[in-house]
VEXMAR-814589 format. One record per atom (N, C-alpha, C): residue number from 1; residue in one letter; atom name; x negated, y negated, z negated. Coordinates in steps of 0.2 Angstrom, whole numbers, plus 5000, padded with zeros to 4 digits. Layout:
% residues N
PT  nr rest atom   px   py   pz
PT NUM    A   CA    X    Y    Z
...
% end
This chain:
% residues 220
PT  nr rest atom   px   py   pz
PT   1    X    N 4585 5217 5829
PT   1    X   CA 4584 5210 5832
PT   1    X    C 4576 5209 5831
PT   2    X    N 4573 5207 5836
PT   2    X   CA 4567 5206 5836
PT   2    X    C 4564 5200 5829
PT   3    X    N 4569 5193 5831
PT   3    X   CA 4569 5189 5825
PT   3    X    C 4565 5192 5820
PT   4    X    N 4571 5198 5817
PT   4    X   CA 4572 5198 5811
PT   4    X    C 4564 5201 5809
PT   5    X    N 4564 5207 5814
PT   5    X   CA 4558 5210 5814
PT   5    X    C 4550 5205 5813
PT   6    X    N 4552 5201 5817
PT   6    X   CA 4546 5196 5816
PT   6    X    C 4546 5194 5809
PT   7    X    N 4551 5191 5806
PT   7    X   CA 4552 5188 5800
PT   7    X    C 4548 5192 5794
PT   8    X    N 4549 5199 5794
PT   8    X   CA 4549 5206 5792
PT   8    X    C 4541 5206 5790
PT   9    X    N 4539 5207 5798
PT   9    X   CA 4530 5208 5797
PT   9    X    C 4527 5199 5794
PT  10    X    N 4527 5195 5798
PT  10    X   CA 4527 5190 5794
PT  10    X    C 4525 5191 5786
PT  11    X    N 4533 5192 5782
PT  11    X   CA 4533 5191 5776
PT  11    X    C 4526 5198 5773
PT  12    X    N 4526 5202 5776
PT  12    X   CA 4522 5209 5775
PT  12    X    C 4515 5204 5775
PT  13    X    N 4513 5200 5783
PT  13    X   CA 4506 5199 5782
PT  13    X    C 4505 5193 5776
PT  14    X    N 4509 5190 5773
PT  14    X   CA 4509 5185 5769
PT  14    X    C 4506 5190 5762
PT  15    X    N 4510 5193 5759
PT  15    X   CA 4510 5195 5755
PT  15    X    C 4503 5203 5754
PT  16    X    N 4500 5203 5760
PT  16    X   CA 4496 5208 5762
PT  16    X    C 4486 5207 5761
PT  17    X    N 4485 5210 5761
PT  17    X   CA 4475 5209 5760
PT  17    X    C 4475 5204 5765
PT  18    X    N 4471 5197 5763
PT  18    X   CA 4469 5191 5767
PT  18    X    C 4475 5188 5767
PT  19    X    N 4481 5186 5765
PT  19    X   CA 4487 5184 5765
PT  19    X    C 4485 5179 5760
PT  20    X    N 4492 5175 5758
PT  20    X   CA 4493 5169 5755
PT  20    X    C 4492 5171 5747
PT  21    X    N 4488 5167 5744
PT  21    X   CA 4486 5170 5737
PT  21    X    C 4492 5168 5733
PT  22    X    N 4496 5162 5735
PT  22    X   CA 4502 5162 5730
PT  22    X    C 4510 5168 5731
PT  23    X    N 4508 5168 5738
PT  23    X   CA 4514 5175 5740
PT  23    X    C 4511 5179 5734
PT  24    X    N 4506 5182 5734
PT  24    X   CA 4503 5188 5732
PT  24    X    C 4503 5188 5725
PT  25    X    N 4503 5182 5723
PT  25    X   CA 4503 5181 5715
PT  25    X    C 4513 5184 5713
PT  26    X    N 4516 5181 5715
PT  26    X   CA 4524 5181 5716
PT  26    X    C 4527 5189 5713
PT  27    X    N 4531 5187 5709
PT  27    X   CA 4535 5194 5706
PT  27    X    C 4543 5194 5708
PT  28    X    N 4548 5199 5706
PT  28    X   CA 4553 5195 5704
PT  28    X    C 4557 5189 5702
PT  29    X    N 4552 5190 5694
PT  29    X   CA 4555 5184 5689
PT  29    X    C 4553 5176 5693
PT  30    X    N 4548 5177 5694
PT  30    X   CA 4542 5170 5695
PT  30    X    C 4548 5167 5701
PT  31    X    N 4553 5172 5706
PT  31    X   CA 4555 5169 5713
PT  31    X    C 4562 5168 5710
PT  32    X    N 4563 5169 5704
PT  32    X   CA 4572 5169 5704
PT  32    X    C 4574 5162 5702
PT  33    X    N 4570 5157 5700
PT  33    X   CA 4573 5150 5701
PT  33    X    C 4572 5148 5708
PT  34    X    N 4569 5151 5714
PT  34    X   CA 4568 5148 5717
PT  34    X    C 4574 5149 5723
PT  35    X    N 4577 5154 5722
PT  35    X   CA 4583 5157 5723
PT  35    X    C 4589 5155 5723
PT  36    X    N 4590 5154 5716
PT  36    X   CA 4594 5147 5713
PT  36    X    C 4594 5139 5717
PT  37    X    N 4587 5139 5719
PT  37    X   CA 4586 5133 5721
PT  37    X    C 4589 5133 5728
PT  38    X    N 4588 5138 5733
PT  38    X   CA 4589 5136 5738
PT  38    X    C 4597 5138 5740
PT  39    X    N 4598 5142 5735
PT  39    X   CA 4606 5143 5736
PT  39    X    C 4610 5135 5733
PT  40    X    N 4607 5132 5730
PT  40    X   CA 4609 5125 5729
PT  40    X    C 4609 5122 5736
PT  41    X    N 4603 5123 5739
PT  41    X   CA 4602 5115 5745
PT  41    X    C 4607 5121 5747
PT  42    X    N 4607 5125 5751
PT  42    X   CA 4612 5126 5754
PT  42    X    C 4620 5125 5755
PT  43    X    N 4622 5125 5748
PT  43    X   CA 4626 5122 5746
PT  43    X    C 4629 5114 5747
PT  44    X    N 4624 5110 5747
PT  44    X   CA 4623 5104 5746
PT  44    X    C 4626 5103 5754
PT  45    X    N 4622 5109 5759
PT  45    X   CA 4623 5107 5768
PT  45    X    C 4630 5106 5770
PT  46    X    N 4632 5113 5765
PT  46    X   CA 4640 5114 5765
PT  46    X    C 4644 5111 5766
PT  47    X    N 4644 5108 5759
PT  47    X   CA 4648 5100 5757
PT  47    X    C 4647 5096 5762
PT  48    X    N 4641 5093 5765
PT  48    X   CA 4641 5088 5771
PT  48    X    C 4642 5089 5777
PT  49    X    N 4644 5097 5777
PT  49    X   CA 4645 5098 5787
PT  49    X    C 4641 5097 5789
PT  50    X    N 4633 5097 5788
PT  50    X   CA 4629 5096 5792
PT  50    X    C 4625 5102 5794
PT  51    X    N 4625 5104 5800
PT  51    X   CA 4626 5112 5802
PT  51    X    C 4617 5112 5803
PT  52    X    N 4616 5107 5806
PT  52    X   CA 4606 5107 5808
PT  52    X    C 4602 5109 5801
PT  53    X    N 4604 5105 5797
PT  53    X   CA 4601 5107 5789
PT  53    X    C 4604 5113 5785
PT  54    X    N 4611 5116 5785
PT  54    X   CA 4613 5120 5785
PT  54    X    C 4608 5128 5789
PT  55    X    N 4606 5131 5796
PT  55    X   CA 4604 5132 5799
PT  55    X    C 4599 5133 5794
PT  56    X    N 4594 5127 5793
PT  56    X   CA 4585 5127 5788
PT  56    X    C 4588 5131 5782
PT  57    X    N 4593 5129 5778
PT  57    X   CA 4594 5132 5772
PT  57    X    C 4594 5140 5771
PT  58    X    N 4599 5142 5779
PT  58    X   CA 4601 5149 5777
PT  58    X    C 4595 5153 5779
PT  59    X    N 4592 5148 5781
PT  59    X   CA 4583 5152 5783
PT  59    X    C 4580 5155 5775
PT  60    X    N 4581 5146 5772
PT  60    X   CA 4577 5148 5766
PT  60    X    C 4579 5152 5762
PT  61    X    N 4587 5153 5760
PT  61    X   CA 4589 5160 5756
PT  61    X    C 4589 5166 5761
PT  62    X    N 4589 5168 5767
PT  62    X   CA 4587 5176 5770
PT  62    X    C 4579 5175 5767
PT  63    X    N 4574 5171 5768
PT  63    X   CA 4569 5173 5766
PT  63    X    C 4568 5174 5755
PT  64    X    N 4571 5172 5753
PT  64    X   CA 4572 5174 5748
PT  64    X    C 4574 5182 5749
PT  65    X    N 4579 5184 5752
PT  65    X   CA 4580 5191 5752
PT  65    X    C 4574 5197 5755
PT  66    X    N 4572 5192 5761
PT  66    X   CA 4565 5197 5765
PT  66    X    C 4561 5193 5757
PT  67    X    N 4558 5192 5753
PT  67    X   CA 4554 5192 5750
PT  67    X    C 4553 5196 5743
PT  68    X    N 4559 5196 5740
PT  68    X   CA 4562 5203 5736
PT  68    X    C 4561 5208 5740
PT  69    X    N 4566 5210 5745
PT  69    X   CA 4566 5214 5748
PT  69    X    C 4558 5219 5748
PT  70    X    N 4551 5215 5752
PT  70    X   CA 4548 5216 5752
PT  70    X    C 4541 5219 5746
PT  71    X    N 4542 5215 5742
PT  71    X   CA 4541 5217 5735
PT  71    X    C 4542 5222 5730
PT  72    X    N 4549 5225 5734
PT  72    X   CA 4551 5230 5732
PT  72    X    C 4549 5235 5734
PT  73    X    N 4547 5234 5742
PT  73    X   CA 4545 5241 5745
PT  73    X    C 4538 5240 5744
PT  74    X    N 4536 5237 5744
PT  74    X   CA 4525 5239 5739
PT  74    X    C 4526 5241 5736
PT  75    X    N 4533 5241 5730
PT  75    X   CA 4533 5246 5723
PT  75    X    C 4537 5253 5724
PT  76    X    N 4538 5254 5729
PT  76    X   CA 4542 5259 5732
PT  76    X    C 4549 5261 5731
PT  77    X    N 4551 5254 5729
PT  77    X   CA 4559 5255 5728
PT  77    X    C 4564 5256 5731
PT  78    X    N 4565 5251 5736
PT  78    X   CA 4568 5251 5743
PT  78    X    C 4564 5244 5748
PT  79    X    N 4570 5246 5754
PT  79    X   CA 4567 5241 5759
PT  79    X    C 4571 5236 5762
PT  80    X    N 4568 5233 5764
PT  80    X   CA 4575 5228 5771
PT  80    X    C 4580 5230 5773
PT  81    X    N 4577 5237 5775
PT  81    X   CA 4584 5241 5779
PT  81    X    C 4590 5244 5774
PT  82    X    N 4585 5246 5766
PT  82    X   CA 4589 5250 5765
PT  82    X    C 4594 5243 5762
PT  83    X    N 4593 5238 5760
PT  83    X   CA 4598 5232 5759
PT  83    X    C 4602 5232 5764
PT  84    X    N 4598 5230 5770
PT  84    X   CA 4604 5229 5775
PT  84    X    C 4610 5235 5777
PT  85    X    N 4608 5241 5775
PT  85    X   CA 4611 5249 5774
PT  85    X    C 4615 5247 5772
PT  86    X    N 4614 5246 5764
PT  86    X   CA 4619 5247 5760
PT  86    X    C 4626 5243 5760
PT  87    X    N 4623 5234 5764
PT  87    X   CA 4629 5231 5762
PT  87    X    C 4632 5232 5768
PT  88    X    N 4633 5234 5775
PT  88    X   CA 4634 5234 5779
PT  88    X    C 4641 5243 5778
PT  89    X    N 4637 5248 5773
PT  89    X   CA 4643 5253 5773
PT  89    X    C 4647 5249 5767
PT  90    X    N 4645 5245 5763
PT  90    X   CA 4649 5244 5758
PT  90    X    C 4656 5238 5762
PT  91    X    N 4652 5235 5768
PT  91    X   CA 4659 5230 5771
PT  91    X    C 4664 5233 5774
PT  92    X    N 4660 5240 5777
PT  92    X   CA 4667 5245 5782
PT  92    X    C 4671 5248 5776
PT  93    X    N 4664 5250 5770
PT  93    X   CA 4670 5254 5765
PT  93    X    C 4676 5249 5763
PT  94    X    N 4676 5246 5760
PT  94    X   CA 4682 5238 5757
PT  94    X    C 4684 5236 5762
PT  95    X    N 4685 5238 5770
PT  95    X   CA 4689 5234 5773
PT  95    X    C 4692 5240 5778
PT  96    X    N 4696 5245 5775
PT  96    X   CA 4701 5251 5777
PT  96    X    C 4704 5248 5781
PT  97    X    N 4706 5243 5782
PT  97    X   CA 4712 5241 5787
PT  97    X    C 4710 5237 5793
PT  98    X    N 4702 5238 5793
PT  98    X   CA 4698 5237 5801
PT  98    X    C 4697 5242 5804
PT  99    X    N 4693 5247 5798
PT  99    X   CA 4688 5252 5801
PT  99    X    C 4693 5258 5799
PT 100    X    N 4699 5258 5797
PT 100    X   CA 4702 5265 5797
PT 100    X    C 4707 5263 5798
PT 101    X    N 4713 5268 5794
PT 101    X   CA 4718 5267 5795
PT 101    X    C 4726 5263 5791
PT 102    X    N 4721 5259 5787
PT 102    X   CA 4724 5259 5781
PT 102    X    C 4729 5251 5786
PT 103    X    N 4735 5248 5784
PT 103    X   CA 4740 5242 5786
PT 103    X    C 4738 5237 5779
PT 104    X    N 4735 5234 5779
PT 104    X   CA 4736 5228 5777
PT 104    X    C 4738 5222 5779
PT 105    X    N 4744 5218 5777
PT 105    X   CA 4746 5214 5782
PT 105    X    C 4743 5205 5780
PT 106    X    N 4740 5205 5775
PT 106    X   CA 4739 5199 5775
PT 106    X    C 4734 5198 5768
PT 107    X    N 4729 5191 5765
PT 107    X   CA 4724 5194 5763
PT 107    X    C 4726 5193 5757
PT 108    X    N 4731 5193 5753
PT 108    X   CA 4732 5195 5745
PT 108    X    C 4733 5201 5747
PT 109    X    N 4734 5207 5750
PT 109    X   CA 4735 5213 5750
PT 109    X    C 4728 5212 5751
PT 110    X    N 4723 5212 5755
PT 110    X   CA 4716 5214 5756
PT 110    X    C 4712 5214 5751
PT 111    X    N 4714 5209 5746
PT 111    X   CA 4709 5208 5738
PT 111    X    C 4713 5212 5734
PT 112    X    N 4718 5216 5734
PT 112    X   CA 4721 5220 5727
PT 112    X    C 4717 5226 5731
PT 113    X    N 4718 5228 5737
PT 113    X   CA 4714 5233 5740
PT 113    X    C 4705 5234 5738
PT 114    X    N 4702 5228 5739
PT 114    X   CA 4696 5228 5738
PT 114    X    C 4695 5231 5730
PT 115    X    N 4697 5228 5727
PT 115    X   CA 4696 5227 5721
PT 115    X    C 4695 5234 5716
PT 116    X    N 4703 5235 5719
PT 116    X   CA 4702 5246 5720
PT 116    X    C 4697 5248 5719
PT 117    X    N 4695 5249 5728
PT 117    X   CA 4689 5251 5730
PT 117    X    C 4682 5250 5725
PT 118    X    N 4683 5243 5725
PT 118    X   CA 4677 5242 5718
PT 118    X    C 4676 5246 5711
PT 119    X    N 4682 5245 5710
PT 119    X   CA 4683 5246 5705
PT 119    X    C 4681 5256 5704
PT 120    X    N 4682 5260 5710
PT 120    X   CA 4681 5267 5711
PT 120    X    C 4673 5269 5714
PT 121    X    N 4668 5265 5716
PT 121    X   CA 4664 5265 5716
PT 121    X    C 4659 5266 5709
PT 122    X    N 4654 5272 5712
PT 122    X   CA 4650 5273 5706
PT 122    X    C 4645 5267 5708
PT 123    X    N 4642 5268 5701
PT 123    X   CA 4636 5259 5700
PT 123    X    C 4641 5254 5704
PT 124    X    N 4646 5252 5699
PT 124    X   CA 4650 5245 5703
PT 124    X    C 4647 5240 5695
PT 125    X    N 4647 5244 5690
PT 125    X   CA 4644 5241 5682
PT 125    X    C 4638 5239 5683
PT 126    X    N 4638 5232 5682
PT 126    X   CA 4629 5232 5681
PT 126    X    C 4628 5228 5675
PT 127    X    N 4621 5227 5673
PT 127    X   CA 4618 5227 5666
PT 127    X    C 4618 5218 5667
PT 128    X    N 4618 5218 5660
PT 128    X   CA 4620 5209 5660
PT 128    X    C 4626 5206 5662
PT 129    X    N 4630 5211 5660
PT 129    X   CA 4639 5207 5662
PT 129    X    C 4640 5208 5656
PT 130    X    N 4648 5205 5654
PT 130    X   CA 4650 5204 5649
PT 130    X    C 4653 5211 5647
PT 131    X    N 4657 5211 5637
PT 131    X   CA 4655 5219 5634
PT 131    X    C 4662 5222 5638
PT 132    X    N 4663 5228 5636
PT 132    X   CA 4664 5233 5642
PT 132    X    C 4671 5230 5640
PT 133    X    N 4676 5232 5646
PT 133    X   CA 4682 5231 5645
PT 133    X    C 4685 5228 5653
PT 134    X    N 4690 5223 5652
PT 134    X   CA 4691 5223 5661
PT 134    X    C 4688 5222 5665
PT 135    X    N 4682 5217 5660
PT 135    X   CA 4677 5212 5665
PT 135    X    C 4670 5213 5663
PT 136    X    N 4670 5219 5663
PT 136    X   CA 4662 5221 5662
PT 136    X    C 4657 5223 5669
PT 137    X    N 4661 5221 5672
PT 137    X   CA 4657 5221 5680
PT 137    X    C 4656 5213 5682
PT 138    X    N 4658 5207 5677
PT 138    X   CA 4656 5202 5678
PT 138    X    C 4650 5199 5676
PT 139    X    N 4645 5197 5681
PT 139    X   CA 4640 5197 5678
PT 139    X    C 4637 5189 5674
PT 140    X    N 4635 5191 5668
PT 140    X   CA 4637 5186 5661
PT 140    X    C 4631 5180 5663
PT 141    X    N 4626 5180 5668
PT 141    X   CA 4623 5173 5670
PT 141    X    C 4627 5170 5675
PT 142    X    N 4632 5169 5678
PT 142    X   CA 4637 5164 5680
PT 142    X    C 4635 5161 5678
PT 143    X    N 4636 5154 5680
PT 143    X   CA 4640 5147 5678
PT 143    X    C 4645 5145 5675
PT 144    X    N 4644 5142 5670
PT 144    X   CA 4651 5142 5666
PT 144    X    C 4658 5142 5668
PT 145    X    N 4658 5139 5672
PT 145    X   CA 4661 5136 5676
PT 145    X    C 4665 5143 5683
PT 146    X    N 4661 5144 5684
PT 146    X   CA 4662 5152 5688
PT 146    X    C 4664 5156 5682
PT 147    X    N 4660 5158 5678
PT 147    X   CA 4664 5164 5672
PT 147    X    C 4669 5162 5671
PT 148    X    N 4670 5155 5667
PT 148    X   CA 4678 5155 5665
PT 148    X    C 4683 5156 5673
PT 149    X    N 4679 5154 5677
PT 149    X   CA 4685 5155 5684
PT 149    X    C 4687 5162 5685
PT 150    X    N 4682 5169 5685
PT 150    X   CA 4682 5175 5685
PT 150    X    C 4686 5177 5679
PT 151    X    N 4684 5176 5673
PT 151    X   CA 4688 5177 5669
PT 151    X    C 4695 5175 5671
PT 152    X    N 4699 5172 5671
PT 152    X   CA 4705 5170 5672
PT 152    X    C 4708 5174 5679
PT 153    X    N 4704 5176 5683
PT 153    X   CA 4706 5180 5692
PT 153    X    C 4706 5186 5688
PT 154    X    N 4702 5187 5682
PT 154    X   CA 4703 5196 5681
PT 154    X    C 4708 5196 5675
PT 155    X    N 4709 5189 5670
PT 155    X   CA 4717 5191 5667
PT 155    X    C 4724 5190 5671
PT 156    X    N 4724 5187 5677
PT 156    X   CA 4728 5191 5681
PT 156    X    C 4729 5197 5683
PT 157    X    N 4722 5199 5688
PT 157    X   CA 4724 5204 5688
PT 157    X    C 4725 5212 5684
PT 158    X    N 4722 5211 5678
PT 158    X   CA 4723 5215 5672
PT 158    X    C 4726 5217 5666
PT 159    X    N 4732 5212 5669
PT 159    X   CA 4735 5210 5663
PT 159    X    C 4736 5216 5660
PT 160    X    N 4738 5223 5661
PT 160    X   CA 4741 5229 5658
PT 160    X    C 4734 5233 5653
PT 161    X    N 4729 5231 5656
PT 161    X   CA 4722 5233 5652
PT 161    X    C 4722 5229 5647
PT 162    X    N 4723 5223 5647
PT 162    X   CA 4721 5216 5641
PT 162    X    C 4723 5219 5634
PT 163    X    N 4719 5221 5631
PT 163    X   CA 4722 5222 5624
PT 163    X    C 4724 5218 5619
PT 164    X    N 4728 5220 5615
PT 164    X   CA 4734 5216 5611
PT 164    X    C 4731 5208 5607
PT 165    X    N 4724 5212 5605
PT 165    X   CA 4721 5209 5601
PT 165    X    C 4720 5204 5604
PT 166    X    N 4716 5203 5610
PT 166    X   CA 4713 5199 5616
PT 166    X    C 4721 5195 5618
PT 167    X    N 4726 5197 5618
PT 167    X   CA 4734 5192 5620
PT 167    X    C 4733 5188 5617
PT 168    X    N 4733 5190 5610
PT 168    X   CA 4735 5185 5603
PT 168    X    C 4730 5181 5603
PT 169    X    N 4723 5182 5604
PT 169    X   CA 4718 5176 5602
PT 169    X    C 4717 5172 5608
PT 170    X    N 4719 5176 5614
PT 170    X   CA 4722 5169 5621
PT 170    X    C 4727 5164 5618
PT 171    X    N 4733 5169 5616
PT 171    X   CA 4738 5161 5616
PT 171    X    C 4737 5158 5611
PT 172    X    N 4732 5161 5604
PT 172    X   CA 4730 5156 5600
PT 172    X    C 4726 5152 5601
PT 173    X    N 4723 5152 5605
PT 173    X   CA 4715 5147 5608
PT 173    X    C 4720 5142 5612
PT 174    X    N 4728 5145 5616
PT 174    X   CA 4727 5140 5621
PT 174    X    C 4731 5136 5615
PT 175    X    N 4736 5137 5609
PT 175    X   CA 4741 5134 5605
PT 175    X    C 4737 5129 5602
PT 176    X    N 4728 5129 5601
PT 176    X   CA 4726 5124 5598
PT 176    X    C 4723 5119 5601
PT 177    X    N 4726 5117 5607
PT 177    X   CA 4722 5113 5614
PT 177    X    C 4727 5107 5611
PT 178    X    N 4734 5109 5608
PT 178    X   CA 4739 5104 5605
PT 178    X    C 4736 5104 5599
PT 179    X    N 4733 5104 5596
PT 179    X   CA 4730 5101 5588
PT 179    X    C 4726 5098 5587
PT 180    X    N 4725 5096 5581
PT 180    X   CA 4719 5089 5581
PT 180    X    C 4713 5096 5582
PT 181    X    N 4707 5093 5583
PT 181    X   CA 4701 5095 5582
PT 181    X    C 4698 5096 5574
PT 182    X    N 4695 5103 5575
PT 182    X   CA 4690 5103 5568
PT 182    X    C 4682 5103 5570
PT 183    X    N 4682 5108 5577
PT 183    X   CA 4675 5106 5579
PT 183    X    C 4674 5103 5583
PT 184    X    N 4673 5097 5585
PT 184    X   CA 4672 5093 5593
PT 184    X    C 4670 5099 5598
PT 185    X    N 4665 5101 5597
PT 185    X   CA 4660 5105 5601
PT 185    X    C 4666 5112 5605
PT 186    X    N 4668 5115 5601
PT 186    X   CA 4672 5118 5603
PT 186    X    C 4677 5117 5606
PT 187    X    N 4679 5113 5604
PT 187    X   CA 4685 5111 5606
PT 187    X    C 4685 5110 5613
PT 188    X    N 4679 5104 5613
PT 188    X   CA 4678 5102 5622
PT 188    X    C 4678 5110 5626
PT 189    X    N 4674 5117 5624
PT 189    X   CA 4673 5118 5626
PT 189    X    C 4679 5124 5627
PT 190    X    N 4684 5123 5624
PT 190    X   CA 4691 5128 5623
PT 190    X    C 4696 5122 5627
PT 191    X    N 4694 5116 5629
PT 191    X   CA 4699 5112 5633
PT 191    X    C 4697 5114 5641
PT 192    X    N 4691 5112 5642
PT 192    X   CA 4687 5117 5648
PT 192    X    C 4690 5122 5651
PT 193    X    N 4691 5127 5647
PT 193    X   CA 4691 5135 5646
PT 193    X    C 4698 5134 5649
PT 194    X    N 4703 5130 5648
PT 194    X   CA 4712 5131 5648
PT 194    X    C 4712 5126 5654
PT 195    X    N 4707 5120 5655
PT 195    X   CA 4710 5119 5662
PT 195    X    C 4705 5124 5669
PT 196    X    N 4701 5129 5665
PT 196    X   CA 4700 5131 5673
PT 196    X    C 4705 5137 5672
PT 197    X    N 4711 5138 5669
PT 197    X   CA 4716 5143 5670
PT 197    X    C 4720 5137 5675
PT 198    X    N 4721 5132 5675
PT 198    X   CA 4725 5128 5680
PT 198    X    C 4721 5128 5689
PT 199    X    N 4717 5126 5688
PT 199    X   CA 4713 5126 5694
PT 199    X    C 4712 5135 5697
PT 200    X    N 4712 5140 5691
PT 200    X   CA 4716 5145 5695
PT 200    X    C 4721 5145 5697
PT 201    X    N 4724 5143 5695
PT 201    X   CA 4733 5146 5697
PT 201    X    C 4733 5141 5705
PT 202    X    N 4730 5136 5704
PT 202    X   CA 4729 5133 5709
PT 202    X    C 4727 5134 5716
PT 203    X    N 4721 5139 5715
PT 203    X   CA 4718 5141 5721
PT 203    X    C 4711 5140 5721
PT 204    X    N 4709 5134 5716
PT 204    X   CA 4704 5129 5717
PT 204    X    C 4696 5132 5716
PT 205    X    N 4693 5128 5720
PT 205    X   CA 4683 5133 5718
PT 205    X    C 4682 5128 5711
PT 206    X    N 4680 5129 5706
PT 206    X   CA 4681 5123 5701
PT 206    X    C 4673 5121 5700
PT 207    X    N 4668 5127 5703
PT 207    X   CA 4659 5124 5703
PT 207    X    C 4662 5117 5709
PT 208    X    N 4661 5119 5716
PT 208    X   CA 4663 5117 5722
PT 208    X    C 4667 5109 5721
PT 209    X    N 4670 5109 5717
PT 209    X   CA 4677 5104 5716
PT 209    X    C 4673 5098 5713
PT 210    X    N 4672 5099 5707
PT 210    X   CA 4668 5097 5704
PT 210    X    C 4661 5094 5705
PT 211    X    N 4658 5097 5708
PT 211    X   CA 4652 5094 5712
PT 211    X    C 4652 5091 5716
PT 212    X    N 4658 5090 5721
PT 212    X   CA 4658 5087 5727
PT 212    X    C 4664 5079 5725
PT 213    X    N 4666 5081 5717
PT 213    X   CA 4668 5074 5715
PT 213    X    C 4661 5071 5711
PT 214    X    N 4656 5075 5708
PT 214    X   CA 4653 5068 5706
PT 214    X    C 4648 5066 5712
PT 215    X    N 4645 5072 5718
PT 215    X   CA 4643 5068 5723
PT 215    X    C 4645 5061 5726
PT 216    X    N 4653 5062 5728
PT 216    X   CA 4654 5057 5729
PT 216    X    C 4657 5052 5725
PT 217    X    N 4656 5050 5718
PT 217    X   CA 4659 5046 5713
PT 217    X    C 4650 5042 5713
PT 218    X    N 4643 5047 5713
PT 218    X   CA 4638 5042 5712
PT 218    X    C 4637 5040 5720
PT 219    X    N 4640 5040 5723
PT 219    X   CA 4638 5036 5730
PT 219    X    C 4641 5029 5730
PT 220    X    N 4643 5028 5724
PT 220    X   CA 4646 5020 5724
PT 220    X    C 4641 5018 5719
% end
């Protein structure tokens, strides 16, 4: 797409001799809040159905990606393409029942399939997730609120992996949500922990829920 290609060179002459001194200043680390940032607004368009601002947002997170992207290819890592390479065989690979032959009838059968597939992939493990075990492919900067939520979708579905040890100190953490408190602090954060097991079973996005009740609680 010509677009993107424009976008492409662009980012290149920003970042390039006579380009913008603060592109040029810019690393990884230095752009990873800003990442955060703009996957928030985007977020925030979401929530309001406001598709013209949505539109601006998802500009500003693809430029985040052409900006890493970019970055990486002046240090000879990878490129644009190869990003867009990868994610595009990783959609056909996890979805056997478009691009091949596989019958999936419906999409809980599409996620126990996926997950397989994840799961038999080399480099599906990456660094900074939690210690190895079912969920050691969860990556441990989540949100609280999302880990506890990941946590609970993978003690579903690995229940047969969960070691005995890890059972017992489940149902002993949830048997003390009935008891008085000894550490406040804990406790709050062990009552937390047991309702986002409810708002799984439920379905619920519990970041997403959450947000869009205090959104509209401060509008009064």
């Amino acid at each position: 797409m010509k677009e993107i290609q424009d976008l492409l060179q662009t980012m290149a002459t920003l970042r390039g001799p006579g380009g913008c001194p603060w592109d040029r200043e810019q690393d990884h680390v230095s752009l990873a809040r800003h990442l955060l940032e703009e996957a928030a607004e985007l977020l925030d368009t979401i929530d309001r159905g406001d598709f013209d601002h949505m539109r601006e947002e998802l500009g500003d997170v693809l430029l985040q990606v052409v900006f890493h992207a970019q970055m990486a290819s002046e240090a000879g890592h990878f490129t644009f393409a190869d990003v867009a390479r990868e994610i595009n065989e990783k959609l056909v690979r996890r979805h056997p029942h478009v691009f091949g032959e596989m019958d999936l009838q419906d999409s809980a059968a599409v996620l126990v399939e996926w997950e397989k597939i994840k799961a038999g992939e080399k480099g599906s493990a990456k660094e900074n997730t939690l210690p190895p075990g079912p969920w050691d492919d969860i990556p441990s900067a989540l949100s609280a609120l999302l880990l506890g939520d990941k946590i609970w979708k993978r003690v579903d579905q690995k229940k047969p992996l969960l070691s005995e040890a890890f059972k017992k100190e489940l149902t002993a953490e949830k048997e003390k949500t009935q008891t008085p408190p000894t550490n406040e602090e804990t406790t709050w954060a062990r009552e937390i922990f047991f309702l986002l097991e409810q708002s799984h079973k439920k379905g619920w996005d519990p970041e997403g829920t959450l947000r869009r009740y205090i959104k509209n609680l401060t509008k009064t």
